[in-house]
Structure formats: structure tokens, C-alpha cells
C-alpha positions as a Python dict, from the first residue, in 0.01 Angstrom:
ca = {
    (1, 'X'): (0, 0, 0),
    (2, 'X'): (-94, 364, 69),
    (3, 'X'): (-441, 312, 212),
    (4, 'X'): (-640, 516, 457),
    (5, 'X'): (-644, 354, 812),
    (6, 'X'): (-977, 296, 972),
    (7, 'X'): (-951, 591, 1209),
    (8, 'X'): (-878, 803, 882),
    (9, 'X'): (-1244, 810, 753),
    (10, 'X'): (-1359, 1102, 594),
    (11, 'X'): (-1376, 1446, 841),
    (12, 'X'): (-1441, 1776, 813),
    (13, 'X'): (-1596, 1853, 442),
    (14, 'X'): (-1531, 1513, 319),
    (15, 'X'): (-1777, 1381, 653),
    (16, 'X'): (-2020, 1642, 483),
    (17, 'X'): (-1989, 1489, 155),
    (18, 'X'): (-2071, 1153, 284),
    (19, 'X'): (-2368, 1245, 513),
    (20, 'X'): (-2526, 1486, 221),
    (21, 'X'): (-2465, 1144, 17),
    (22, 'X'): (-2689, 961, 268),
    (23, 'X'): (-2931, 1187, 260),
    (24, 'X'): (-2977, 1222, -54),
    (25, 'X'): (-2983, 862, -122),
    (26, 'X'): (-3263, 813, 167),
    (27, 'X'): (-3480, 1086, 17),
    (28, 'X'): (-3421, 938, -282),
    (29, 'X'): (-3543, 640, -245),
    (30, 'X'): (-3869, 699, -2),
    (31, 'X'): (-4133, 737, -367),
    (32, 'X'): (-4046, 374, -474),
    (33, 'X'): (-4099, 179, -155),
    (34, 'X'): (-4425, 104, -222),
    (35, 'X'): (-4677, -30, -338),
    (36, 'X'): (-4638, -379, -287),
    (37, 'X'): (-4300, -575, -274),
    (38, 'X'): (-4111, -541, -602),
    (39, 'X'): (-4203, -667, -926),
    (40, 'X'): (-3999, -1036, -916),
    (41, 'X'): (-4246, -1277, -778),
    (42, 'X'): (-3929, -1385, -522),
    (43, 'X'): (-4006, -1041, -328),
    (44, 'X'): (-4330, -1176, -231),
    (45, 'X'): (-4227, -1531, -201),
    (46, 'X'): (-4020, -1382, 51),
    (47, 'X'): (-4259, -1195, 243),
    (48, 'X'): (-4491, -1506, 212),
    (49, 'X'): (-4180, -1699, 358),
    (50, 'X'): (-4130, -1437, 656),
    (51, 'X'): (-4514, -1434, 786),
    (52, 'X'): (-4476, -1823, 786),
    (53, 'X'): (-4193, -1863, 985),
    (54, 'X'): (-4341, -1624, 1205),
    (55, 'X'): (-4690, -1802, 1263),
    (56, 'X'): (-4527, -2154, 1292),
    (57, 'X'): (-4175, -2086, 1419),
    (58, 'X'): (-4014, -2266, 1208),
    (59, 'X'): (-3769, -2194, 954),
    (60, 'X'): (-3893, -2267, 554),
    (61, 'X'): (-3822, -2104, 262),
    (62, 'X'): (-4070, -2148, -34),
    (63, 'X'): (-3758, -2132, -307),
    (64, 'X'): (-3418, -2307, -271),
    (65, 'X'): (-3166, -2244, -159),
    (66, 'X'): (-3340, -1977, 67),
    (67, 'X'): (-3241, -1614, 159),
    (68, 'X'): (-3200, -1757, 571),
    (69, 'X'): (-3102, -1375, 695),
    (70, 'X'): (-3387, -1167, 532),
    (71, 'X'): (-3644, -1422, 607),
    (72, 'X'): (-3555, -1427, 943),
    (73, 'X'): (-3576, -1088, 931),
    (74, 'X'): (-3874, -1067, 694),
    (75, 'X'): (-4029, -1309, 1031),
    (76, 'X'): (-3949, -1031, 1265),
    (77, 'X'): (-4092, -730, 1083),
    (78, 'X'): (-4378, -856, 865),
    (79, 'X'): (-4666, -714, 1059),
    (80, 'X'): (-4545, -382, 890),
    (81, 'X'): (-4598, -506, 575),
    (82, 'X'): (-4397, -366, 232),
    (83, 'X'): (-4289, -49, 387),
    (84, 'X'): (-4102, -225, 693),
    (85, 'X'): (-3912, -487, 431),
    (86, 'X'): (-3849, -243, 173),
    (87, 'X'): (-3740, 18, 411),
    (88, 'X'): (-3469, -242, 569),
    (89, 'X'): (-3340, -343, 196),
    (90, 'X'): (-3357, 62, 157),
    (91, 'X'): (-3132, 122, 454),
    (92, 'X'): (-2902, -201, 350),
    (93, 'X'): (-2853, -64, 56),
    (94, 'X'): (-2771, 259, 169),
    (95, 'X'): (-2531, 122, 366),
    (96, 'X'): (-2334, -46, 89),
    (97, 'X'): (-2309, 283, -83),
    (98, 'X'): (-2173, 425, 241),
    (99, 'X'): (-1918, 105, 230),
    (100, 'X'): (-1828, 130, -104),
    (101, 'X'): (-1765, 526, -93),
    (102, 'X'): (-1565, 511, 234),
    (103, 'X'): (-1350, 173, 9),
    (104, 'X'): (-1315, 475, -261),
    (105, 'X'): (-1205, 762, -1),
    (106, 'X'): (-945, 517, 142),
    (107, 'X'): (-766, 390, -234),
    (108, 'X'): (-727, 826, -311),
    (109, 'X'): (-1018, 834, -575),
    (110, 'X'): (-1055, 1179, -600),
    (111, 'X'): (-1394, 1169, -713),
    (112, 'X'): (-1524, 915, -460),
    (113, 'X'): (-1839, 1100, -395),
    (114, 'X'): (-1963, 1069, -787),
    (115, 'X'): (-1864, 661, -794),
    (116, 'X'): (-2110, 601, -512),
    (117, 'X'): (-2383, 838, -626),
    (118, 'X'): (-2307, 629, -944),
    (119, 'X'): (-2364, 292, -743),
    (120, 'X'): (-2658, 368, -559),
    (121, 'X'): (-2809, 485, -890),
    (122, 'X'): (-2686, 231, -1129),
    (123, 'X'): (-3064, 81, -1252),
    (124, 'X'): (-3003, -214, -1116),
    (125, 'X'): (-2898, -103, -748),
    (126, 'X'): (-3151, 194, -780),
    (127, 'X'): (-3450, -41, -868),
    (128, 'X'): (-3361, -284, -608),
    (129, 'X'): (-3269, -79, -339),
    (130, 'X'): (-3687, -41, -305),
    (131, 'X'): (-3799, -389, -252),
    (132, 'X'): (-3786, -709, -59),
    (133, 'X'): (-3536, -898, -262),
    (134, 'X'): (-3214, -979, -87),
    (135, 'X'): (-2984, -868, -366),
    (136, 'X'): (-2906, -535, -154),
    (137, 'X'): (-2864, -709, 144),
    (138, 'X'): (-2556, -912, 97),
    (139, 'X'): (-2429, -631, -137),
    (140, 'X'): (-2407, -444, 154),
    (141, 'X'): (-2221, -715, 383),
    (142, 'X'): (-2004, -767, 78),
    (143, 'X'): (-1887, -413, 60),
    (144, 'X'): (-1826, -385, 403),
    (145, 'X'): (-1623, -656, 438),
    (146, 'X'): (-1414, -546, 96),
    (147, 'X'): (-1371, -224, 290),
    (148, 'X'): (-1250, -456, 576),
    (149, 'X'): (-1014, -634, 380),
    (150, 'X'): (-857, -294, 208),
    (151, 'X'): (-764, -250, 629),
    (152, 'X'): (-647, -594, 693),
    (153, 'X'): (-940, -675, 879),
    (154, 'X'): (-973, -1072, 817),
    (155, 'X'): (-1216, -1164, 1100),
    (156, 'X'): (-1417, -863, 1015),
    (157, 'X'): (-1431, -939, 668),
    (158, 'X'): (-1491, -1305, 714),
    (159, 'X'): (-1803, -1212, 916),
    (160, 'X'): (-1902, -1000, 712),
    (161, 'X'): (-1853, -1221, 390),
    (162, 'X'): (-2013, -1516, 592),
    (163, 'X'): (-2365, -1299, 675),
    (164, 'X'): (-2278, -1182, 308),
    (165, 'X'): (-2395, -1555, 238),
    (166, 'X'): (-2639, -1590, 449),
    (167, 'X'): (-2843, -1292, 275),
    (168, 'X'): (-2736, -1491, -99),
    (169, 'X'): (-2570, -1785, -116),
    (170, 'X'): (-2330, -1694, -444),
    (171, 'X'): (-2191, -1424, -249),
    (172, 'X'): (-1935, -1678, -147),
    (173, 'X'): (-1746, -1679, -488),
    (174, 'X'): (-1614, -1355, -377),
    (175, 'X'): (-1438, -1427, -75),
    (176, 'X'): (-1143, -1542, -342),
    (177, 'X'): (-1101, -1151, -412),
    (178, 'X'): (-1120, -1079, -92),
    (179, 'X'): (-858, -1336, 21),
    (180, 'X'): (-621, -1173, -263),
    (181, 'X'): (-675, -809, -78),
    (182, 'X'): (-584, -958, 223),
    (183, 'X'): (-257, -1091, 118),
    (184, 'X'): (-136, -787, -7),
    (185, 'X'): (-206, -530, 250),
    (186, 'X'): (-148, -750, 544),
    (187, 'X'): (259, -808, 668),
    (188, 'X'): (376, -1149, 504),
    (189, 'X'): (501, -1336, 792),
    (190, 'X'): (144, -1370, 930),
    (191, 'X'): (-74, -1304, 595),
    (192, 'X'): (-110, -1706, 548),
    (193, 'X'): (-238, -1711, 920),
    (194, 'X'): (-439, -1431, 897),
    (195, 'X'): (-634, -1518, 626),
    (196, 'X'): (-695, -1864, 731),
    (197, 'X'): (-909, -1700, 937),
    (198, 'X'): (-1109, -1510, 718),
    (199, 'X'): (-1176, -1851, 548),
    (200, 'X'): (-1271, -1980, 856),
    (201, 'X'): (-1508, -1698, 975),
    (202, 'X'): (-1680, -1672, 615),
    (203, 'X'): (-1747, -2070, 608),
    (204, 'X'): (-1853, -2087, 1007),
    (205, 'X'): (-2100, -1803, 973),
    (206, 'X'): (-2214, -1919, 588),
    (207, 'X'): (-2272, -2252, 702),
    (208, 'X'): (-2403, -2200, 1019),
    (209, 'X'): (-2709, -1960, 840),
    (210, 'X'): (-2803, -2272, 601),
    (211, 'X'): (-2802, -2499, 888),
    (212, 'X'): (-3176, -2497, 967),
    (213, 'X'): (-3214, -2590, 571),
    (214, 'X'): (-2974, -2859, 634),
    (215, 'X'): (-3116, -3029, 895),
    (216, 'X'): (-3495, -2972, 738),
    (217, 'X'): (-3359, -3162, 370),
    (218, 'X'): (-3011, -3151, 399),
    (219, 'X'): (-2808, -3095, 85),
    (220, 'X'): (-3145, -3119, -111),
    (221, 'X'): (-3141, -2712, -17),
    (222, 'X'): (-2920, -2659, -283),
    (223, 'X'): (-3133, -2747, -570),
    (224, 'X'): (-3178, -2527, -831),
    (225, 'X'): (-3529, -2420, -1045),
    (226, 'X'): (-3383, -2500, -1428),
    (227, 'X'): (-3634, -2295, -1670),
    (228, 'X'): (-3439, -2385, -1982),
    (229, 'X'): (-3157, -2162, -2094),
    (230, 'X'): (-3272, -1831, -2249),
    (231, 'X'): (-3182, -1701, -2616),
    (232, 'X'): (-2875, -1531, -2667),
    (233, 'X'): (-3022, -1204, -2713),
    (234, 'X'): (-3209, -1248, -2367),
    (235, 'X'): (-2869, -1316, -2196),
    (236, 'X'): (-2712, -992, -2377),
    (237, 'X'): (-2962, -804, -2254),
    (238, 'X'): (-2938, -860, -1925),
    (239, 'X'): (-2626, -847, -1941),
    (240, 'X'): (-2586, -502, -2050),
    (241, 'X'): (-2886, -266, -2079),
    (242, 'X'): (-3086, -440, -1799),
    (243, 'X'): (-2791, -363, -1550),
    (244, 'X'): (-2678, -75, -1670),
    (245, 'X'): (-2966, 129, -1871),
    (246, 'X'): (-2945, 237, -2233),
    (247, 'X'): (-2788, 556, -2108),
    (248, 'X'): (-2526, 382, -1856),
    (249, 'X'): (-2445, 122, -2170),
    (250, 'X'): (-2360, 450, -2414),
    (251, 'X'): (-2141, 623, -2137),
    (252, 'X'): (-1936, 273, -2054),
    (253, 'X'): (-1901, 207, -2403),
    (254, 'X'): (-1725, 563, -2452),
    (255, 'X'): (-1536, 542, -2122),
    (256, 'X'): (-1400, 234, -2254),
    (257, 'X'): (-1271, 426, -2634),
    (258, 'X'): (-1157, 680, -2373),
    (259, 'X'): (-947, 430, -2172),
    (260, 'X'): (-808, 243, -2497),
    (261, 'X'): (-732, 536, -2708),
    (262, 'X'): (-608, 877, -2452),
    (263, 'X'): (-245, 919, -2555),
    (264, 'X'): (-124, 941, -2155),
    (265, 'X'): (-172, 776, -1846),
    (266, 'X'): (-246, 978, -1563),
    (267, 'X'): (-56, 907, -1224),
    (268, 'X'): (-261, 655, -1043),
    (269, 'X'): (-392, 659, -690),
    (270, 'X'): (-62, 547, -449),
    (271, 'X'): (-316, 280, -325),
    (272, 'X'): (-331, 130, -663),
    (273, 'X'): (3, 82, -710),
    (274, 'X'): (-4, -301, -635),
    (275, 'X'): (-166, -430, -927),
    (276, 'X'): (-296, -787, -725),
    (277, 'X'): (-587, -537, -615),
    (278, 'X'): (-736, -450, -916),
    (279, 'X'): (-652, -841, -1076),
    (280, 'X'): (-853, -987, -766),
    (281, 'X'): (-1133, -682, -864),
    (282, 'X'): (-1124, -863, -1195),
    (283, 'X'): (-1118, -1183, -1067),
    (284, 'X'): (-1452, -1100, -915),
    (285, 'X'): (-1611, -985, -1195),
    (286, 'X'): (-1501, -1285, -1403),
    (287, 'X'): (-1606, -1541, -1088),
    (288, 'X'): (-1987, -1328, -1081),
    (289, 'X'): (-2053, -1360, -1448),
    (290, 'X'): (-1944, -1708, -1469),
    (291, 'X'): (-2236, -1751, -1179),
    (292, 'X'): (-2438, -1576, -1431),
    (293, 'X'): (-2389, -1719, -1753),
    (294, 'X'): (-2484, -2087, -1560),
    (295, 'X'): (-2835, -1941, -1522),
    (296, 'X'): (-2839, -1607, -1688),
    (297, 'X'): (-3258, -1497, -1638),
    (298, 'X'): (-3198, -1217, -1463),
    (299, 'X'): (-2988, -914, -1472),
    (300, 'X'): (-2974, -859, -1080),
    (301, 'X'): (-2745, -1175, -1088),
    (302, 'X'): (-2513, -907, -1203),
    (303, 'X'): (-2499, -678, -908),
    (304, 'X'): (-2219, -746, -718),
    (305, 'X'): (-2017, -674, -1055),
    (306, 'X'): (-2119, -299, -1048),
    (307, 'X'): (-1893, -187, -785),
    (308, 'X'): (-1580, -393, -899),
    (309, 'X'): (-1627, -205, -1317),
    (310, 'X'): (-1629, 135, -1064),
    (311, 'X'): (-1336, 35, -926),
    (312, 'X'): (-1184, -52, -1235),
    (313, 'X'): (-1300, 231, -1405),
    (314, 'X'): (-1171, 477, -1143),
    (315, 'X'): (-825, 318, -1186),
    (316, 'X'): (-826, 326, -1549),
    (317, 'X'): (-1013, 648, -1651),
    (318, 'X'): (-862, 1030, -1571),
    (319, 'X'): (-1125, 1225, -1419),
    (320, 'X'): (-1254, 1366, -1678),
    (321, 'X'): (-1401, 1085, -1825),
    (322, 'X'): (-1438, 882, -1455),
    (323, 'X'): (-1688, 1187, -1358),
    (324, 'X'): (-1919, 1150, -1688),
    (325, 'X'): (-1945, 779, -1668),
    (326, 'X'): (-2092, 858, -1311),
    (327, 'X'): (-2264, 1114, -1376),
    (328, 'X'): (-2437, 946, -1675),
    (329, 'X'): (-2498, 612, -1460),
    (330, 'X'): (-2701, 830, -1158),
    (331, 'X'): (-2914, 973, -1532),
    (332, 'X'): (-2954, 596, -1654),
    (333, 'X'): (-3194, 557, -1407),
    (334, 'X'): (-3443, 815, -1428),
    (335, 'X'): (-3401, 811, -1861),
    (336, 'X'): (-3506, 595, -2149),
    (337, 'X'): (-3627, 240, -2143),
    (338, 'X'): (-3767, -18, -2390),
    (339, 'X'): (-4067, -228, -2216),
    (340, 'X'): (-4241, -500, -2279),
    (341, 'X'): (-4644, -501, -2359),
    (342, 'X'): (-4927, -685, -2343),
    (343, 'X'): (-4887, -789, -1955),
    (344, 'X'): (-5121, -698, -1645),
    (345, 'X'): (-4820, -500, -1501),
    (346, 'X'): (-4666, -388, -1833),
    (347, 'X'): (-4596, 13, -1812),
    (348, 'X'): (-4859, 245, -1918),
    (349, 'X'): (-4852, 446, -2219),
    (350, 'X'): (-4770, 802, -2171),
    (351, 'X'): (-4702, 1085, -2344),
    (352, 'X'): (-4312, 1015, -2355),
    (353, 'X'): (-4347, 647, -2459),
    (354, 'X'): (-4353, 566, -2840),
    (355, 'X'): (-4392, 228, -2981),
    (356, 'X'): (-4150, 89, -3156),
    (357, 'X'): (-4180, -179, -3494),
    (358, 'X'): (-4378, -489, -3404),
    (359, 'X'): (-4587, -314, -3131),
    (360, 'X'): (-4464, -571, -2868),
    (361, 'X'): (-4269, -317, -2778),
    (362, 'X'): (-4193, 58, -2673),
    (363, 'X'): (-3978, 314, -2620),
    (364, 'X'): (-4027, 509, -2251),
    (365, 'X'): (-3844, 852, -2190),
    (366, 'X'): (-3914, 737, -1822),
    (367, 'X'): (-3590, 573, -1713),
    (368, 'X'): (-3580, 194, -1564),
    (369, 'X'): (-3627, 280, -1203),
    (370, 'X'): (-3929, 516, -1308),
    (371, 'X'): (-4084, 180, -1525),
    (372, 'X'): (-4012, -50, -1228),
    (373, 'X'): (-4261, 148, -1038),
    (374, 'X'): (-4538, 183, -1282),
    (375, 'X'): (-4551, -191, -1293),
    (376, 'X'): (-4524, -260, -913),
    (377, 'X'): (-4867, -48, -896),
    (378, 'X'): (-5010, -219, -1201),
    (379, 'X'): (-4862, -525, -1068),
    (380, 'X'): (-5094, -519, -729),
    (381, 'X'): (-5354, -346, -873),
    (382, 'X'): (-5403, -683, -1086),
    (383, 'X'): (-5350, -905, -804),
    (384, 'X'): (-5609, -734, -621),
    (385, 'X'): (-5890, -741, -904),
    (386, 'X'): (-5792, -1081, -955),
    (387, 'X'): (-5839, -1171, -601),
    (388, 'X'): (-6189, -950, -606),
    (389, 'X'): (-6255, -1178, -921),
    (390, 'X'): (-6211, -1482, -798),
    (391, 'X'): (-6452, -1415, -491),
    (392, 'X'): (-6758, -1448, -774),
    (393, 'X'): (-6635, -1805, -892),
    (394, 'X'): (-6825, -2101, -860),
    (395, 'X'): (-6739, -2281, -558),
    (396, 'X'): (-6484, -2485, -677),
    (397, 'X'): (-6292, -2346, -912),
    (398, 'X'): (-5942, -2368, -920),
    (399, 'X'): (-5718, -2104, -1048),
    (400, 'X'): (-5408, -2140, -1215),
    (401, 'X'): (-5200, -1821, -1097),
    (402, 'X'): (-4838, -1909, -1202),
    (403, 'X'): (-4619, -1635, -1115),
    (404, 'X'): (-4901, -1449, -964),
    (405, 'X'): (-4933, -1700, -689),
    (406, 'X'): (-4719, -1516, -445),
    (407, 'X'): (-4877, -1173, -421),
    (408, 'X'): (-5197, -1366, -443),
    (409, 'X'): (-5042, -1584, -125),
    (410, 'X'): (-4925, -1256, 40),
    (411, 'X'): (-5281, -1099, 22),
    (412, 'X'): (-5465, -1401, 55),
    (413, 'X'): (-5284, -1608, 270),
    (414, 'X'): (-5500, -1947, 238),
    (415, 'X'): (-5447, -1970, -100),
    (416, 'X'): (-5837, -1937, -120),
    (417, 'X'): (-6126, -1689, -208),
    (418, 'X'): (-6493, -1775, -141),
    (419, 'X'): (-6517, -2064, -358),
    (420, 'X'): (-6223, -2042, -546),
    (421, 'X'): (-5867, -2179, -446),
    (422, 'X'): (-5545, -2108, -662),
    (423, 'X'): (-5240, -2303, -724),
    (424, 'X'): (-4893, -2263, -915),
    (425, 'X'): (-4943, -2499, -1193),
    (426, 'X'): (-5124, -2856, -1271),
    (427, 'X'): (-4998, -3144, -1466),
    (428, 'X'): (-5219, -3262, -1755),
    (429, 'X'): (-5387, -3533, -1445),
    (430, 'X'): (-5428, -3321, -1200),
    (431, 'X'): (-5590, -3076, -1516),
    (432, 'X'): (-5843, -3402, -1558),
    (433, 'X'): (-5920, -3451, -1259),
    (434, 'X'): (-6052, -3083, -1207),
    (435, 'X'): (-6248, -3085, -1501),
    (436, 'X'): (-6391, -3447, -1380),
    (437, 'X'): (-6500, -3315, -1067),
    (438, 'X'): (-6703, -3053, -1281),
    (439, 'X'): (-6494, -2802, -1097),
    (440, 'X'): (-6421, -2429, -1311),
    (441, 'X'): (-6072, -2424, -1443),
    (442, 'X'): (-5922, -2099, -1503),
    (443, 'X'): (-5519, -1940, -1575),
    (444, 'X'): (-5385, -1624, -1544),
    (445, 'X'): (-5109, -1485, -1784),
    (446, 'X'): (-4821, -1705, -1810),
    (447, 'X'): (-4978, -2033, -1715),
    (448, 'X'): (-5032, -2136, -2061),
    (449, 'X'): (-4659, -2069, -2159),
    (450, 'X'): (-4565, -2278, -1829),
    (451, 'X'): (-4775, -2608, -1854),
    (452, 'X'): (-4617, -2605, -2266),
    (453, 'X'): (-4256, -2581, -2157),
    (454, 'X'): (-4293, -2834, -1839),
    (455, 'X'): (-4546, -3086, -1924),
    (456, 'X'): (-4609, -3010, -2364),
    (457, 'X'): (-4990, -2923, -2219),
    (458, 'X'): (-5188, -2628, -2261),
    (459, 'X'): (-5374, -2585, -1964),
    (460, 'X'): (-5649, -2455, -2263),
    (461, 'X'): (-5635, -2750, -2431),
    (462, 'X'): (-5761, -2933, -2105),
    (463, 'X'): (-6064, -2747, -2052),
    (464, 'X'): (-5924, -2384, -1846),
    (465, 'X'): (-6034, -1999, -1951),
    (466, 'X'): (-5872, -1704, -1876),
    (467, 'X'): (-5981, -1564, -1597),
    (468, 'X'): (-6075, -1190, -1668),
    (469, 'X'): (-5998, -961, -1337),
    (470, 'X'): (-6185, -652, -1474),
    (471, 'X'): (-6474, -913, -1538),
    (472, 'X'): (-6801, -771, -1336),
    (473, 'X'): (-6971, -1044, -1160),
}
């Protein structure tokens, strides 16, 4: 294998390159840190989760299995609110561009640069590069320790697999890939030994980051929320245009005619000669959607498959279609999008959106990463009137905030408002009970849909109103 040492990094222009790259990523990213945490409720569970462990000292995490390294770290910095927690996932994800370009540099892609300005803007990096979700983090630990394995690194890369963990626990189904890597650049009369340790190493440092969830409800950490399985459609979507944009979809789709149909082969890389490295890079796509199709709701599932298709795609593709797929992938993000409406966060309508047949949706000009931060200051701007709402209740009521509870916990951390106290969801008893105790019942959007699908209830049916946040007391 013909693959760049460690001390070989990138000098001279190529350093240039890959500190412009930085910068530009960083000043990139600065407009979408804020306002609030991200748009996924998880962001602020995980804030909630951080400013907990920090007042009580000790370890909890209010979704299983728990994200143990970013709400440890969420504990340490919370004080500073969204900007501190988004800036860390900022500069995590920075660094596994850095990774991943520096992984690209050392295989002899000779358009490196463009593959990681096309990671760090793929929509579903770019979006979630800018919040408090965790998705970032391991990606970065995960990319360093592929780059570790390309040098026949094994402890390094176990480490860095096992924090990998730590930060999500399904980063673990990649350590198979990495294991793969390792056999083939490493000499064979100690590769067997040498990897052995990277097992070890990954499963020390993975297990050893769950351990306070162990001890606290031991294997009961690894349950799962099941929400039902989503339509087909739903999965597709996220499968495709939710990770990679409409744009990013179109320029994959003809990179791929490109790949099938060009009439030669050009000579590839001398570090991609072996073809166990990009069979394991399969292998790791295959292992992450097979994690995703279990419980497909959300595209970021997908993540850790983005730089694994680059990789593929720089193998398979001559330049001059590997440099337009990038090129259109960093453009997916700031163009076109088809959003959802009729939600407190749901994008605005502007001049470039048009609505599309059936009004429940419409078509944006504004790209996703544009769209994800319309709704983040929609998103808190409704938490906020909500919370200003409920201060005029009756004493007593009891709001039903559903996936509004966790910005709602973040800004009001008692769960309670002058009178007024919310909660997740009620069963149909619990529903009786407050409208026994003459006690005002209200629901936010999505808490009818919820008490249906879990207990065949309306929440309506039992008494609750929706609770109006522009409502003037």
C-alpha cells in the first residue's frame, strides 16, 4: 500500500490548502450557531441532561442509551449556554473534515481539498455541524481513527473508535472496517496481534464510557424508544434527499451514469490498489444503513455513510466528474428544499418559496442548511411565547408539551410557570384525573397525534384545548 506516512502530512501549498479549508469552514459555520440548540428535541434533551449532571453530580441521561461524552461535556460548559455546545460540535466537526481530508491527501486523491469541502457541506454534516447533537462528535473520532488505521495505528484507532462510542453508541459497527484497514496495511506476521488490540482499546474505552449507565440500570441502558416504523416514502426520503439535498441527489445520481457508462478507467490512486480498502469502505456503508433501516426516522442516522460514498466516489469517478459531485454537494446546502407547513417552527414564506399541490407543502430556493435555521428561530421563538403563555394560566393547569418539553425544560428548568406545570404526555387516567381535580388541560402541537398512536386517546377527547402562545392574557 502506497500511503502517506504520518510525518508526510500536507506542507508547503498543500498545508495552505488545508488551513484556508479550516477557515473557511469556521467562518462558515459562525451564522447558524444560534439561536437555541438545533431543531431535534434531543439537542435540548441534551443540554437539559448536561445542566443536571452538573447541579447534582451525577451522571443521567434523559434518553437511552445516552450520549456519556457530550453530556459530560455538555456538564462542564453549560453555563455558556447554546453558543458554548454548538461551538464545541462546530469545532468537532471541523475536525473530522480536517481528518477526513488529511485520510484523502494520504490515499493520492488529487482533488482532496473539494471531497472535504464536499463533507463539511453535505446538508446533513452542514446542518449538524451547528448544534448540540452528538452526531458530529463521534464523526469526528471516527475519522480520526480511519485516518489512524490507513497508518497502522491500532491503539490509536481503537481509542479513537472507543471515544467514537462514547459520543454514539452505533459508532461501534464500524470498527469491522476499520479492523479490515488494519490488516492490510499493517506487516502480516504481527497484523493478528496488532489488531487484537484495536479490539481491545475500542471495547475498554466504549465500555468503560457506558459504565456509569450500567451501574445506574444496567443493561436496561440499552433500550430503545420504538415510534412505529415509518412509511416507505418517509424512509426514502431520508434516505436520499434529507442527507444529501435535492441538488446533492441530482449530482450522485449523474456521477453514478458517469461511473457505469465512461468507456475507460482512469489509473487509480497507488493507495487504492488493494481492493480490501474500498470492500471494508463498503462494508461500512452496508453495516450503517442496516443500523438505519432497523429504525429509519431520521436521516442523520446516515452520517457516518457520507464520507465512505466520498471515498468510493473518488476511487470510482475521474476527476472530472469527482470535482462536480463536490462541488454540487458544498451547493446542496445553501439551494432548494421542500418543507413542511403548518408547524410553530415550519419555515417562513418568502419570496423564493412557492407552494406546491396540496398546500402542505412548499418549495424553498433557500437550501436545507438555510431552512434549518429559519426553524431553530421560529422554533424558540414559540417556546418562549408558549412559556410567556403559560405564565397567565390558571393555577393548575397542566400542559401537555410533547416534543416541546425539552426547550421548555431548558428555559424553564422546573418544568413550571406561575401556575402552570408541563409534562411529556398523559395516559387517558392520568387525563381524568386532571380534569377531576378541575385543573385546565391544555396540548401543544403534536400531543394529539402522540396520545392516538400510544394510548388510542385524544388528549381532546378527554377534556384538553390547544393552548394558543400568541393568545394575549
Amino acid at each position: 500500500m502506497a500511503i502517506q506516512a504520518a510525518e508526510d502530512l500536507p506542507k508547503g501549498p498543500a498545508g495552505a490548502k488545508l488551513a484556508a479549508l479550516a477557515a473557511v469552514i469556521l467562518i462558515a459555520r459562525l451564522p447558524f450557531l444560534l439561536p437555541g440548540y438545533g431543531v431535534d428535541p434531543d439537542a435540548w434533551r441534551i443540554a437539559a441532561d448536561g445542566r443536571a449532571i452538573a447541579s447534582s453530580g451525577v451522571y443521567g441521561a434523559a434518553r437511552s442509551p445516552g450520549n456519556p461524552i457530550l453530556e459530560l461535556a455538555a456538564a462542564v460548559v453549560w453555563r455558556g449556554g447554546p453558543l458554548a455546545l454548538n461551538g464545541l460540535t462546530c469545532l468537532f466537526g471541523l475536525l473530522a473534515v480536517l481528518a477526513f481530508a488529511l485520510s484523502l491527501s494520504r490515499l493520492g486523491v488529487r482533488d482532496w481539498i473539494w471531497g472535504a469541502l464536499a463533507l463539511a457541506f453535505t446538508p446533513v454534516i452542514a446542518i449538524n455541524s451547528a448544534n448540540a447533537m452528538d452526531y458530529l462528535w463521534a464523526l469526528a473520532f471516527l475519522l480520526a481513527a480511519h485516518d489512524a488505521a490507513l497508518r497502522a495505528r491500532p491503539v490509536e484507532a481503537g481509542i479513537l473508535t472507543g471515544l467514537a462510542i462514547g459520543c454514539r453508541i452505533t459508532s461501534a459497527v464500524l470498527a469491522p472496517t476499520y479492523s479490515i484497514i488494519l490488516s492490510v496495511v499493517m506487516p502480516p506476521h504481527h497484523s493478528a496481534r496488532r489488531r487484537l488490540a484495536f479490539w481491545a482499546w475500542a471495547g475498554m474505552i466504549g465500555i468503560a464510557a457506558y459504565a456509569p449507565a450500567l451501574m445506574l440500570t444496567g443493561l436496561g441502558f440499552l433500550h430503545d424508544y420504538g415510534h412505529g416504523y415509518p412509511a416507505p416514502l418517509y424512509v426514502l426520503k431520508n434516505a436520499t434527499v434529507d442527507v444529501w439535498g435535492l441538488v446533492g441527489c441530482a449530482a450522485w445520481s449523474g456521477a453514478l451514469i458517469v461511473s457505469r457508462w465512461r468507456a475507460e478507467r482512469p489509473a487509480a490512486p497507488p493507495a487504492f490498489a488493494d481492493r480490501r480498502i474500498p470492500i471494508a469502505w463498503g462494508l461500512a456503508i452496508l453495516l450503517e444503513v442496516a443500523v438505519f433501516l432497523r429504525l429509519p426516522h431520521q436521516a442523520e442516522y446516515l452520517i457516518p455513510v457520507v464520507p465512505f460514498a466520498l471515498l468510493l466516489g473518488a476511487r470510482a469517478l475521474p476527476s472530472r466528474a469527482f470535482r462536480p459531485l463536490c462541488v454540487s454537494l458544498v451547493l446542496s446546502a445553501f439551494a432548494i428544499k421542500v418543507s413542511e407547513t403548518g408547524k410553530p417552527d415550519s419555515p417562513g414564506r418568502v419570496a423564493t418559496s412557492f407552494a406546491l399541490p396540496g398546500g402542505r407543502r412548499v418549495l424553498d430556493l433557500r437550501g436545507p442548511l438555510l431552512i434549518d435555521h429559519d426553524r431553530r428561530v421560529r422554533g424558540v421563538e414559540y417556546a418562549q411565547g408558549v412559556i410567556a403563555r403559560a405564565a397567565t394560566l390558571p393555577a393548575g393547569s397542566v400542559v401537555l408539551a410533547y416534543e416541546w418539553l425539552p426547550a421548555i425544560e431548558v428555559m424553564a428548568p422546573s418544568r413550571r410557570v406561575g401556575g402552570a406545570r408541563f409534562v411529556y404526555a398523559l395516559p387517558p387516567d392520568s387525563l381524568d384525573a386532571v380534569r377531576a381535580a378541575a385543573d385546565s388541560l391544555y396540548d401543544l402541537p403534536g400531543a394529539q397525534d402522540y396520545g392516538l398512536s400510544m394510548w388510542g386517546v385524544s388528549p381532546r377527547s378527554r377534556g384538553s384545548r390547544p393552548l394558543d402562545a400568541s393568545e394575549q392574557p
